[in-house]
C-alpha positions as CSV (number, residue, x, y, z in Angstrom):
1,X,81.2,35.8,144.7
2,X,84.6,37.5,144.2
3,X,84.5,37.3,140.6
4,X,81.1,38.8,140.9
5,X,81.9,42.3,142.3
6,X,84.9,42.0,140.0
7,X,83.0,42.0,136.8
8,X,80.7,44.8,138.6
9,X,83.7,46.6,139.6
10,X,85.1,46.4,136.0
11,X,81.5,47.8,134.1
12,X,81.4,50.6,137.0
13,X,85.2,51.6,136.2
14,X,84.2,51.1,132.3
15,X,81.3,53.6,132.8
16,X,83.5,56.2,134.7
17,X,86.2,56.0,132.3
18,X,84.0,56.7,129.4
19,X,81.7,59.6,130.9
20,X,85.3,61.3,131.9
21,X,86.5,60.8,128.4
22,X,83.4,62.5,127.1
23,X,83.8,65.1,129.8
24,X,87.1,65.6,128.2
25,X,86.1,66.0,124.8
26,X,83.2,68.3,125.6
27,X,85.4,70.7,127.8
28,X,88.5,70.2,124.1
29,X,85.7,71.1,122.1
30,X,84.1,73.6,124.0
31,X,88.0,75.6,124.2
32,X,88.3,75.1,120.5
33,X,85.0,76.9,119.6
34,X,85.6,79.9,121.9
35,X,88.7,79.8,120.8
36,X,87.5,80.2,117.1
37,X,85.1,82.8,117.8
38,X,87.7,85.0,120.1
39,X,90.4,84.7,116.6
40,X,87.3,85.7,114.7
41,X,86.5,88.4,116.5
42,X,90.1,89.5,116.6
43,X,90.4,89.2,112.6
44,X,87.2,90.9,112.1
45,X,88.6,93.9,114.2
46,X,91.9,94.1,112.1
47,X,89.7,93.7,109.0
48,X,88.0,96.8,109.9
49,X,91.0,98.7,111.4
50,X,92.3,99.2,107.6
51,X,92.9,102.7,107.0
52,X,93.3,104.6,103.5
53,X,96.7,106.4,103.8
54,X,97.8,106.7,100.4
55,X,101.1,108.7,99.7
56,X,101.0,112.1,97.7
57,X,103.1,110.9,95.2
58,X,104.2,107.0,94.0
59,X,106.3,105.3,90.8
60,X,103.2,103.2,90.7
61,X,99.4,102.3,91.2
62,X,98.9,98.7,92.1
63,X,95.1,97.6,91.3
64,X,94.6,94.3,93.4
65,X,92.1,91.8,90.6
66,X,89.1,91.1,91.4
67,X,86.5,88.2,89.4
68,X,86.1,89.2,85.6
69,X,82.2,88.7,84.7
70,X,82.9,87.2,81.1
71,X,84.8,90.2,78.8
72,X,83.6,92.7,81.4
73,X,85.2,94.0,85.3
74,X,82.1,92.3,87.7
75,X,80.7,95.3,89.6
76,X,83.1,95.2,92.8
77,X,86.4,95.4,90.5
78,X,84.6,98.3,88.4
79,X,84.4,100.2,91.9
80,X,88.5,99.5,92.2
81,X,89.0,100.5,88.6
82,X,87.0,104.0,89.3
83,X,88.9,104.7,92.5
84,X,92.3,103.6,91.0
85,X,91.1,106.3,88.4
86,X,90.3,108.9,90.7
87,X,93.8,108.8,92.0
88,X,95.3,108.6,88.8
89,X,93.8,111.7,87.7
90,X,94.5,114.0,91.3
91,X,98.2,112.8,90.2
92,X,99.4,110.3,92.8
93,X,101.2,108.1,90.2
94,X,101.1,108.2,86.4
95,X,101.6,104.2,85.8
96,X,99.3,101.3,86.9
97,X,100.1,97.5,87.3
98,X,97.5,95.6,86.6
99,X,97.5,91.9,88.0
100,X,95.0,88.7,88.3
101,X,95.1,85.7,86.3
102,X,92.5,84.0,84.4
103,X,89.2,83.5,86.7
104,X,87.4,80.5,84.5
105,X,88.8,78.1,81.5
106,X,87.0,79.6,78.5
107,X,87.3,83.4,79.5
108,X,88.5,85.9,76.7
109,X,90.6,87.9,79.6
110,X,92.6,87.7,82.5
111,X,91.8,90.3,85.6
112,X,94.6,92.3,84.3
113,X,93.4,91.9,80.9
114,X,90.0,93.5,81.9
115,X,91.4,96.0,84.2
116,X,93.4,97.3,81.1
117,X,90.6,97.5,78.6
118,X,88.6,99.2,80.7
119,X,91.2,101.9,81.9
120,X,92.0,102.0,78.3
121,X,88.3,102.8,77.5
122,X,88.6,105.6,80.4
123,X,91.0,107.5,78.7
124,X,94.5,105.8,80.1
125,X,97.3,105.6,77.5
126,X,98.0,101.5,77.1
127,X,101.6,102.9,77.4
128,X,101.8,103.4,81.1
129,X,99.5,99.8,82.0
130,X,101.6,97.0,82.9
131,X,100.1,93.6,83.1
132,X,101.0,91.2,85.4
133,X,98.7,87.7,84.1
134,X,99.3,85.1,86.1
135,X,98.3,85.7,89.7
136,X,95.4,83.9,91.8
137,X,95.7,85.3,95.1
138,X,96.8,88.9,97.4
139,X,100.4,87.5,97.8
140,X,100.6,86.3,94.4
141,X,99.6,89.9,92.8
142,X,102.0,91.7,95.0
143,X,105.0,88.8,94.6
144,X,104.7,89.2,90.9
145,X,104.1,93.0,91.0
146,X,107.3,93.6,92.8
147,X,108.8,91.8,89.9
148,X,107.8,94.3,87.6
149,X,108.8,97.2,90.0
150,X,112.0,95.8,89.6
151,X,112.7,95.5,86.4
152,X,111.3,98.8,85.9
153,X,113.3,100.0,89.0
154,X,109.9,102.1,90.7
155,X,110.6,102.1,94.6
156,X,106.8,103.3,96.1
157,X,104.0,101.7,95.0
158,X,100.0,102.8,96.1
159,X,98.2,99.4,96.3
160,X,94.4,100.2,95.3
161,X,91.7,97.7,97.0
162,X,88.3,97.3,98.9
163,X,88.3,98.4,102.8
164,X,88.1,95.1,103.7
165,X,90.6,94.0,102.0
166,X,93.3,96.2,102.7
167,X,95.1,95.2,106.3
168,X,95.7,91.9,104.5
169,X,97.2,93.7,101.8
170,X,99.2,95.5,103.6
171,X,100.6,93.1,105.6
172,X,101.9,90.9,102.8
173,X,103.3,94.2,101.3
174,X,105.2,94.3,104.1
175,X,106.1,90.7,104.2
176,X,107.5,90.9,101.1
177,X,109.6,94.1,101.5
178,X,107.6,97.0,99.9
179,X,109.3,100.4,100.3
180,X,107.2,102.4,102.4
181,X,103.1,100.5,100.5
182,X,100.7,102.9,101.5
183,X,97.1,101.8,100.7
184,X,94.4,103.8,98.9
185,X,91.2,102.1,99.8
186,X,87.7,101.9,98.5
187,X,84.1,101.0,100.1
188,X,81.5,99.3,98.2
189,X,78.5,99.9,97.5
190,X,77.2,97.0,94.9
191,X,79.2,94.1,96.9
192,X,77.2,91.3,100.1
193,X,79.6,92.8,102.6
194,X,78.4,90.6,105.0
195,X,79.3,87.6,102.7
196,X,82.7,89.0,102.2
197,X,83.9,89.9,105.3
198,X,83.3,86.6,106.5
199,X,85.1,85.7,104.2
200,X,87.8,87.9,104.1
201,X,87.9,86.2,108.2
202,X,89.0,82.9,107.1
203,X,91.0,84.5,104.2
204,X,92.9,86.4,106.7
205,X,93.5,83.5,108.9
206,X,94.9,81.5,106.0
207,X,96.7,84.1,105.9
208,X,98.3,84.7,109.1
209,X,99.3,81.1,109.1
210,X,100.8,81.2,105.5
211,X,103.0,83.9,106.9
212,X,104.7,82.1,110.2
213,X,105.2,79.6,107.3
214,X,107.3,82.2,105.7
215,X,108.9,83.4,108.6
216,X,110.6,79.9,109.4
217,X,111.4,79.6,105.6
218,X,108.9,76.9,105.1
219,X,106.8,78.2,102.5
């Protein structure tokens, strides 16, 4: 009879253990989700906290890359291009940098390839473009940007990008030791903003761990 209530007592204690394990997994899940949406919420809010500040006068333009639609700027890095012109010509700096790799095997031109034909076309002497090929990412354009600033010894640099794309900019500017980066910022009016700002979310986040990475010199 003993062993009865045993066995009883061991399937009741089974039961309890695994509805308080599930109890535990809801209430681990349950923090995890809010505490995704509360992050997502905060890196929407810096997203859209960017503010254009350019300065009045700078060594250099920096125009962020963008995708390349075969030999031809797509639509949102034509809007760059125009701004980046527009800034050009009020006489904020009188050289650009140019930088984005290659965005598809097969392509006749890099980012920064396209970006100089096209300010060519516009009127730019190909004298005062530098091209910087080889980046695929934010901190890779302004990591290998900084290289040519120094070589070229320009101190102040205008980095030239979407709204939503600037406070991440900015940031790694500052991460990697810009004098004084002041952002001149563009809206668009051809781009799904919806599609990327959400994206720009989990780009920021990346981000945001990349650079405590950095900061204990493990990246």
């Amino acid at each position: 009879m003993r062993q009865e209530i045993n066995g009883e007592e061991r399937v009741i204690r089974a039961r309890t253990g695994k509805k308080l394990w599930m109890k535990r997994a809801l209430y681990a899940l349950l923090t995890l989700v809010a505490a995704g949406v509360l992050w997502s919420g905060y890196a929407y809010w810096k997203i859209e906290s960017a503010v254009s500040n350019p300065a009045d006068k700078a060594d250099v333009g920096i125009i962020l890359g963008a995708s390349m639609w075969g030999e031809q700027p797509s639509p949102g890095l034509r809007e760059r291009l125009e701004h980046a012109l527009s800034e050009y010509k009020a006489g904020r700096f009188r050289t650009f940098i140019v930088t984005g790799g290659l965005d598809k095997p097969g392509y006749p031109y890099t980012e920064a390839e396209g970006m100089r034909n096209y300010l060519v076309a516009a009127g730019v002497p190909e004298s005062d473009i530098y091209l910087e090929n080889e980046a695929t990412s934010t901190y890779e354009n302004l990591l290998y940007s900084q290289a040519i600033m120094k070589e070229q010894e320009w101190k102040t640099a205008i980095i030239i990008t979407h709204d939503y794309h600037g406070t991440r900019s900015m940031e790694v500017a500052a991460v990697l030791g810009y004098e004084r980066p002041t952002v001149s910022l563009t809206k668009s009016t051809v781009l799904p903003m919806a599609k990327h700002k959400s994206r720009e979310v989990l780009a920021y986040t990346k981000w945001t761990a990349d650079r405590l990475l950095i900061a204990a010199g493990l990246l």
